[in-house]
Every structure is written in structure tokens, then in C-alpha cells.
C-alpha positions in Angstrom: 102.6 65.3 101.6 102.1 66.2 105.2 102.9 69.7 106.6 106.0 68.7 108.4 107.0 67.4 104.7 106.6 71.1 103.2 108.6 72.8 106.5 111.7 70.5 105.3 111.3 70.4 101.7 109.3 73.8 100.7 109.6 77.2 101.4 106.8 79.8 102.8 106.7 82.6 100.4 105.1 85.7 99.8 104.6 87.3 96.9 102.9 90.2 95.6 102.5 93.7 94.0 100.9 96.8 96.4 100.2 100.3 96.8 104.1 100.4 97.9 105.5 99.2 94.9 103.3 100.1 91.9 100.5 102.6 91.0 96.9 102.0 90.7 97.0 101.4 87.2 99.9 98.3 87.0 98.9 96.5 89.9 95.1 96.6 89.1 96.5 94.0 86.1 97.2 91.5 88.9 93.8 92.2 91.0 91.6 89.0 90.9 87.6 88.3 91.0 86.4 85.5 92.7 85.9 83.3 90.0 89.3 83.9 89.2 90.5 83.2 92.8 88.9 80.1 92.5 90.0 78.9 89.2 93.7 80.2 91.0 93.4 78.0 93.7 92.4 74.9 91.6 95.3 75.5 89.3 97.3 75.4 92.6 96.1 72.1 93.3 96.7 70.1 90.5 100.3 71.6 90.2 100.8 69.6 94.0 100.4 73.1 96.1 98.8 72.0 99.0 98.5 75.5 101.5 97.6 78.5 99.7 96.2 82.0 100.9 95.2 84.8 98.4 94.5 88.2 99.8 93.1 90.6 97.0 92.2 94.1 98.0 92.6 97.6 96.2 95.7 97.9 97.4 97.4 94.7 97.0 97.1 91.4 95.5 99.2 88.6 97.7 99.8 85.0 97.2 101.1 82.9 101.0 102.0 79.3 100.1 104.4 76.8 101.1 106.4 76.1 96.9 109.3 74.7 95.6 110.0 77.8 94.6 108.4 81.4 94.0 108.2 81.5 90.5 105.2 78.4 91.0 103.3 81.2 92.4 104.2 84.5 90.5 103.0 82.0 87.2 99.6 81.3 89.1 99.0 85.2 89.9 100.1 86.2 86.3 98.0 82.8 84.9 95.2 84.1 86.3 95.0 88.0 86.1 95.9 90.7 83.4 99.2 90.5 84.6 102.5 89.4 83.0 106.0 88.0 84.6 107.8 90.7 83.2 105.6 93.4 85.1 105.8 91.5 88.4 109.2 90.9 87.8 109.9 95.2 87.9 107.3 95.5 90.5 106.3 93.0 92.6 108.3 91.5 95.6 109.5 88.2 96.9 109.1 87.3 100.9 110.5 83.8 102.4 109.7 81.6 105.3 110.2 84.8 107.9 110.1 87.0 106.0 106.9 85.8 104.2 105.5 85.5 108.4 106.5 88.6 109.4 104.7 90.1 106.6 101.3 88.5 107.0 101.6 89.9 110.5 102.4 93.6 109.6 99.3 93.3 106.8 97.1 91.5 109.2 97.9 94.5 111.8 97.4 97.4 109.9 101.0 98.5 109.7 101.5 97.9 106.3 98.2 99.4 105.2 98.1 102.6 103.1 95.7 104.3 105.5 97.8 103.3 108.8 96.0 101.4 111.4 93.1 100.3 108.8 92.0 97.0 110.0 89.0 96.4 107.1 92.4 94.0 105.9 91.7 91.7 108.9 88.5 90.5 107.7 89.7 90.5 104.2 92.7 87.3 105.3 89.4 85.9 107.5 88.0 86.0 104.0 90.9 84.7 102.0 91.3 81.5 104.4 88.1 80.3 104.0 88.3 80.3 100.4 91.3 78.3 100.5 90.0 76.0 103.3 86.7 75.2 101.2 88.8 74.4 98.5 90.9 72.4 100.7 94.3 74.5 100.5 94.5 75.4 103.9 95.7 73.1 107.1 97.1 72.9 110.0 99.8 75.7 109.2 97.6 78.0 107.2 95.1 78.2 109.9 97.6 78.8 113.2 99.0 81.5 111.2 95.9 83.6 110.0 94.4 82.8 113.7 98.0 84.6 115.2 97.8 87.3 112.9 93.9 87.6 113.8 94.8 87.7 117.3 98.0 90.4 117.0 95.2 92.2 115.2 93.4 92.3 117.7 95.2 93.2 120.2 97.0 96.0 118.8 93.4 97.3 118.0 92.6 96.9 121.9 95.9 97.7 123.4 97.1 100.6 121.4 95.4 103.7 120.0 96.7 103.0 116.4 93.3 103.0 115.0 92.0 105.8 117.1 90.2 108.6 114.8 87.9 108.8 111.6 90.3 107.6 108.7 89.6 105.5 105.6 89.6 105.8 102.1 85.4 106.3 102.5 86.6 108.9 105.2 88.7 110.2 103.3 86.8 110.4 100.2 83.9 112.3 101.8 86.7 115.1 103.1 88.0 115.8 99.7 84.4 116.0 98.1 83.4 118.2 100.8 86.7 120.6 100.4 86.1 120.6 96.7 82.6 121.5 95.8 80.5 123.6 97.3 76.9 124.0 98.8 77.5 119.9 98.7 73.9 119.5 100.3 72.3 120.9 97.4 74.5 118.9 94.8 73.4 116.3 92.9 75.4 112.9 93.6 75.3 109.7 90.9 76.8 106.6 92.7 77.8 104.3 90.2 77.9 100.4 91.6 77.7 99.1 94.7 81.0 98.0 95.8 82.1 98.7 99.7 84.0 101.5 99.4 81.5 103.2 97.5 78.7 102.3 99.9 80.9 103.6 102.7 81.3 107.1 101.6 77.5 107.4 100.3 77.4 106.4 103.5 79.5 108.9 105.2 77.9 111.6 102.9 74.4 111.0 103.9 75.8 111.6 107.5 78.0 114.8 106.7 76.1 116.7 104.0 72.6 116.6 104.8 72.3 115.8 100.9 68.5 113.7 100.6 68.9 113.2 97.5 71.4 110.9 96.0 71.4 108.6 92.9 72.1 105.0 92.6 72.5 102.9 89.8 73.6 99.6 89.4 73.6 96.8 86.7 71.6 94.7 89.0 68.8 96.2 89.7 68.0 94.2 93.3 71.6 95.4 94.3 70.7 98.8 94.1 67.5 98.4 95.8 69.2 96.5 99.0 71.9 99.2 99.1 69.3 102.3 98.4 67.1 101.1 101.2 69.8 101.3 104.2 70.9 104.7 102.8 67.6 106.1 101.4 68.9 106.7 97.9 67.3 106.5 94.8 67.1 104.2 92.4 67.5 104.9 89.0 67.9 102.2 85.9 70.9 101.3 84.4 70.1 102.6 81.2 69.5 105.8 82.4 73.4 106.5 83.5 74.6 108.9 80.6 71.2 111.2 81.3 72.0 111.1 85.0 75.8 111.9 84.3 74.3 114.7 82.5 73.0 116.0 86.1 75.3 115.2 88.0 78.1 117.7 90.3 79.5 114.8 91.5 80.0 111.3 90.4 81.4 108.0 92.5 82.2 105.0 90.6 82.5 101.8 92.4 81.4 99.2 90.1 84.1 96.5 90.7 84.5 95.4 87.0 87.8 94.0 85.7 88.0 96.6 83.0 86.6 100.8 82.6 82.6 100.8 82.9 83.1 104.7 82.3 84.9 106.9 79.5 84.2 109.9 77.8 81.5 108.4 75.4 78.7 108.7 77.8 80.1 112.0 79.7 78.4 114.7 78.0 78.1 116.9 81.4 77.8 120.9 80.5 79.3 121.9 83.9 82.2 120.7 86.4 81.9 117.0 87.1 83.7 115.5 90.0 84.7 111.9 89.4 85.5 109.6 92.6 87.2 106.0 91.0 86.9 104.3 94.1 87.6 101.0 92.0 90.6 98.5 91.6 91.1 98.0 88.1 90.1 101.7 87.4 87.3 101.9 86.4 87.4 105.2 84.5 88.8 105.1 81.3 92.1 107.4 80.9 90.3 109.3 78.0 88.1 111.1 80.6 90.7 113.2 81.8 91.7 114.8 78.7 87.5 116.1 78.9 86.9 119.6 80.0 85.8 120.9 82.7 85.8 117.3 84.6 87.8 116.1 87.7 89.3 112.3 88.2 90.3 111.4 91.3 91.4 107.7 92.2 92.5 105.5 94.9 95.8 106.6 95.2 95.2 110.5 95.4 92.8 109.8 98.3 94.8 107.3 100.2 97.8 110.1 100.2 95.2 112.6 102.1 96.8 112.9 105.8 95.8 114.9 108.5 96.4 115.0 112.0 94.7 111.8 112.8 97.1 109.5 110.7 100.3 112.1 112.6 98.7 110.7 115.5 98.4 107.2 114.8 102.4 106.8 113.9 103.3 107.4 117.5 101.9 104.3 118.6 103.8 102.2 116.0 106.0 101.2 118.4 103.9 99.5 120.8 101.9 98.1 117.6 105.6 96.4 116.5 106.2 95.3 119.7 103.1 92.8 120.3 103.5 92.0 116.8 107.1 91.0 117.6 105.8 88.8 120.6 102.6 87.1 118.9 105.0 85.6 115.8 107.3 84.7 118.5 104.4 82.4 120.1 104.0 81.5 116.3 108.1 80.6 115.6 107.5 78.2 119.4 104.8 76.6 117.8 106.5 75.8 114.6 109.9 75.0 116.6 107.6 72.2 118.7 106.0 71.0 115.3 109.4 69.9 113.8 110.6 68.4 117.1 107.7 66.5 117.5 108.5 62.8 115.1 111.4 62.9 117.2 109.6 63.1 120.6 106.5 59.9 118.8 110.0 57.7 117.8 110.8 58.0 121.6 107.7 57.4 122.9 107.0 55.0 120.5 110.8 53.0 121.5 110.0 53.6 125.4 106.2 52.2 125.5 107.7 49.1 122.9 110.9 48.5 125.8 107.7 48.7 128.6 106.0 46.5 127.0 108.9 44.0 125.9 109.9 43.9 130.4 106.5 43.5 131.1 106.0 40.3 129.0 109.1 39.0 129.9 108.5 39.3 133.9 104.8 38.0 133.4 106.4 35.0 132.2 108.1 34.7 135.7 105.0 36.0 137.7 102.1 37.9 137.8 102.3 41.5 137.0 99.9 43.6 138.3 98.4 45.8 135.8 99.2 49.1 138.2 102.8 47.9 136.7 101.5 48.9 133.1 99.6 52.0 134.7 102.8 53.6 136.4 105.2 52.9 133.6 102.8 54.6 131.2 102.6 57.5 133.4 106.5 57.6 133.6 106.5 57.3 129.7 104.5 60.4 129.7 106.3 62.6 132.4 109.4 61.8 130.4 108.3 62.9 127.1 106.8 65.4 128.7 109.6 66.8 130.4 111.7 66.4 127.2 108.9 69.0 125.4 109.0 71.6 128.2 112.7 71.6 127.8 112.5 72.1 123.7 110.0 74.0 124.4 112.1 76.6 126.9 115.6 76.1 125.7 114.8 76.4 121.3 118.6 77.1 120.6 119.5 74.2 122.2 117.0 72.1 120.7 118.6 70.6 117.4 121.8 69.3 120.0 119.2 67.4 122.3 117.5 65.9 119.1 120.0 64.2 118.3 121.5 63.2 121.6 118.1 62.1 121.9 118.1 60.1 118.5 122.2 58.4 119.4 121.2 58.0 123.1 117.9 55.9 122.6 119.1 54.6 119.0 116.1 55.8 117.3 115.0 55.7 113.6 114.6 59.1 111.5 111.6 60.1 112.2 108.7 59.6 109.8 106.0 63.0 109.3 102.8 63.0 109.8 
């Protein structure tokens, strides 16, 4: 089915649960791994989806595909996660054909992050794509839209001060450790894992607390060494994490697992212990809290820390809508010439079969000189040409001159690409 096929028969939807519709805890049942991405977009393939984008982060899980209808790709997400219909159902959300666009474009710019004006989610769509495209679910659609939203991303990043100032969740994880525990240069600090978020704050700590002397562990030992030697940490073994819990003021998990790699079992800490879940699933179990003297503090909670950075960043919303507005306008133009086009072949197609029917018959008569053939080709092409420009300009009047185009020059409905 060509992609002309799926703007007249299929819908673009977007569905999806986020930070804006459910806790941590519900929609880290719909985050998915890579292997399950893949085994999601293989699924997709064999039920006839043909353009599909996932975009999985800690803050939301997203399917974009052209369907029959959205409840093909709410069963995929829930097929292949820890999540069930009736959960999406109370918490997740439905987007079509504009909608779904003008979505992609607010998520691709930043303005519907939780931090405001974060723009890691960029590179995160660059990611999704080329999963898809590898695996042969994304075209010609798929890849005009994530390069619009790539370049509305960019330019709201250039042209606007949206993004100006230190904020992230790393950011702002380092802030709330530092508010929260004293003499943090002589603590001792236990990363746990080695996902990006928790690199990024060890990162951030290293350059805010002077602290020389933090701990990382990781169930793959190489991992840990790669990470430990950008950041001069130190390596410890995995099986030494309950003894280094032990020691520990402060510990940041960021393992990445699908289910808790922490829980009161191994916790036997004697003092206060600080516990950054920087991980989607959490990935410290709920029994820890009910554990004295120790501190949990996930996503969410530092996602809601604001300051005058992000008071700052909301006055240039505006002018961040307003190239949005005009990028997916360049997008809706494209899409507008893509459905027009059959119509513009079948009458170059019916012109170049009439040139070539006059020309026959006159060479019959006489000679023809083949500058004939050249300057009715060219006139072919100035007139389809000029019949483009003027979709192209005038789009509300477009469906009235297809068809006085189709009655005038008696042509066939189109056939798609």
C-alpha cells in the first residue's frame, strides 16, 4: 500500500501515556526496552502497519502510525509492555491526523516536556526513526515529518531563549542533593547503574561538590569501567552493593531494569540514606519507604523542582508556538501537494499521450522537426508546472480545480503511487 493509499484510507494517530496523564508508577507499565521495541515493530508489520514511530523515554511512551484505527496500536503498546487496555484506557490519550502532527511538533520542541525547553527528546525521535527505518516502518511520510519537527527544534533552540539556563532532571537532581545533605563533599556517594540520567548528575556532582570520591557499580563490569574513567569514579563489584549501601549518605539508582533492582532486603544502612530513583520503571521497590531513617525520591518529585530559570523560559513560549505553527504549516503544503499529485501525473500523462498522438499524425503528412517534440515537452511542463504553483498558493481552492481539472481534460481517477 503506498503512502498516498494510507492518507485516504488510514488515519495518523498518536497514542500514548506521559508524565501529564499518569504517575511514575502506571506509566512505567507501558515503558518499553529495546528488544521489546523491536519485537513491537515486527508485530506491527505482520498486522499490515506499514509507518510506525515509537518514542520511549521516562516520561512518556508514544506510538505515531498511520492505522485503521487506534485501538491496532494501543493492543501493540499493551502487547508488548506491562501494560493493560484497561489502564491505557483511564490514562492514556488518543491524537488524530492533526492532532497526532501537532503533537509530535510540541514533543519534538520541548514544549511538551516536563522540564520546559528540554530538548534531550529531540535526539530521542532521531532515535526512534531509525529504529523504525531499519526495520523498514518508516517512509516517505515518517521521515518529512521527524525532519520538520527536527528542524522546528531547531530553530526554536536558536531563535528563542526557551532553553536558556541550567535545567534538567540531572540538574535538577544535583540541586535537591545539595539542599538536602550536608558537607556533600565529604559524603559518600553509591551510583547504582549506568543509565544517562544517572551519568549526568554524577556528572554534575563531580563538578558542583568537589566530592573525589564516588562509587560505581554496575552489573556489567566494563560498563562501569567506561563510565568510571570519564568521571573518575570508582569501581566497585556488583556483589559488593549491600556493603556499599551500608556506607553510603547518598544513593542514585539508575539501572534501567524493567522491574525494582533495590528493596529493603539489601538496605541495612545505620544512618540517613538518600535515595535518587532516577529510573523508569522504578527501580526501588515501594517497601523501602516504609524503612527508617531513609529518603526516596523519584522522577516525578524532581521534575516538579522549579526555579527562576523555568519562570524564565515560559515567556518565550510564544515565540516557540509561533515557529512551531509555521514549520507544520510548511508540513500541511507538503502533504496538501502529495495528494494533488496522481491528479497532476494523469494530466501530464493525457497531455504528453495527445503530443504524441499530433505529432505522429502530422509526420505522416511531413517531416516534423524534432524541436517540434522539444517545445511541446517544455509546454507540457510549464503547464503542469503552473497548475502546481497554483495548488500550491491557493490550497482552499485546490479540491475545486481538481476536479475541473479531472471533467475538463476527461481524466481517469488517479492511481497512487
Amino acid at each position: 500500500m503506498s503512502m498516498q493509499d494510507f492518507l485516504d484510507k488510514k488515519n495518523f494517530y498518536a497514542i500514548g501515556i506521559s508524565y501529564r496523564t499518569a504517575a511514575m508508577e502506571e506509566r512505567g507499565k507501558f515503558s518499553l526496552g529495546n528488544e521489546q521495541c523491536r519485537a513491537l515493530l515486527e508485530a506491527a508489520k505482520k498486522k499490515g502497519i506499514n509507518e510506525l514511530l515509537i518514542n520511549t523515554t521516562c516520561n512518556r511512551t508514544e506510538l505515531y502510525g498511520f492505522a485503521s484505527s487506534a485501538a491496532e496500536l494501543i493492543d501493540l503498546l499493551c502487547d508488548h509492555s506491562q501494560g493493560d487496555a484497561a489502564t491505557f484506557d483511564s490514562l492514556g490519550y488518543i491524537l488524530k491526523n492533526k492532532s497526532a502532527i501537532h503533537h509530535i511538533f510540541k514533543v519534538g520542541t520541548g514544549l511538551d516536556s516536563q522540564i520546559l525547553g528540554d530538548f534531550e527528546i529531540i535526539g530521542q525521535l532521531k532515535q526512534g526513526f531509525y529504529r523504525s527505518k531499519k526495520q523498514g516502518l518508516a517512509n516517505g511520510f515518517s521521515e518529512r515529518l521527524v525532519n520538520a519537527v527536527i528542524q522546528a527544534s531547531k530553530r526554536v533552540k536558536t531563535e528563542t531563549k526557551i532553553s536558556t539556563g541550567a535545567t534538567s532532571v540531572a540538574f535538577a537532581s544535583v540541586q535537591y542533593i545539595i539542599r538536602n545533605v550536608n558537607n556533600i563533599s565529604q559524603k559518600n556517594i553509591l551510583l547504582f547503574g549506568t543509565g544517562k540520567i544517572g551519568r549526568n548528575t554524577c556528572e554534575n556532582l563531580v563538578k558542583h561538590t568537589d566530592n573525589d570520591h564516588i562509587v560505581l557499580i554496575n552489573r556489567t563490569h566494563e560498563k562501569a569501567q567506561n563510565v568510571a574513567g570519564k568521571f573518575n569514579l570508582l569501581v566497585k563489584p556488583y556483589g559488593d552493593l549491600p556493603a556499599e549501601i551500608r556506607k553510603a549518605d547518598v544513593l542514585i539508582v539508575a539501572t534501567g531494569a524493567q522491574q525494582a533492582t533495590i528493596s529493603k532486603d539489601i538496605i541495612h544502612s545505620q544512618k540517613p540514606l538518600l535515595i535518587l530513583d532516577l529510573s523508569i520503571p522504578n527501580n526501588v521497590h515501594s517497601n523501602v519507604n516504609n524503612l527508617p531513617d531513609v529518603t526516596v525520591v523519584n522522577l516525578d518529585t524532581l521534575s516538579q523542582i522549579t526555579d527562576e530559570t523555568l519562570k524564565e523560559r515560559r515567556k518565550h513560549i510564544p515565540a516557540a508556538e509561533a515557529i512551531l505553527e509555521e514549520v507544520m504549516q510548511e508540513f500541511h503544503q507538503w502533504m496538501q501537494h502529495r495528494k494533488y499529485a496522481p491528479t497532476l501525473r494523469a494530466l501530464k500523462a493525457k497531455l504528453t499521450a495527445q503530443q504524441k498522438a499530433e505529432i505522429s499524425a502530422q509526420q505522416r503528412k511531413q517531416d516534423v522537426p524534432e524541436m517540434a517534440t522539444q517545445v511541446s515537452d517544455q509546454m507540457i511542463q510549464r503547464i503542469t508546472g503552473q497548475l502546481a504553483n497554483y495548488l500550491k498558493e491557493n490550497p482552499e481552492k485546490a479540491p475545486e480545480a481538481m476536479d475541473v481539472f479531472q471533467k475538463v481534460f476527461q481524466l481517469d481517477q488517479p492511481t497512487h503511487e
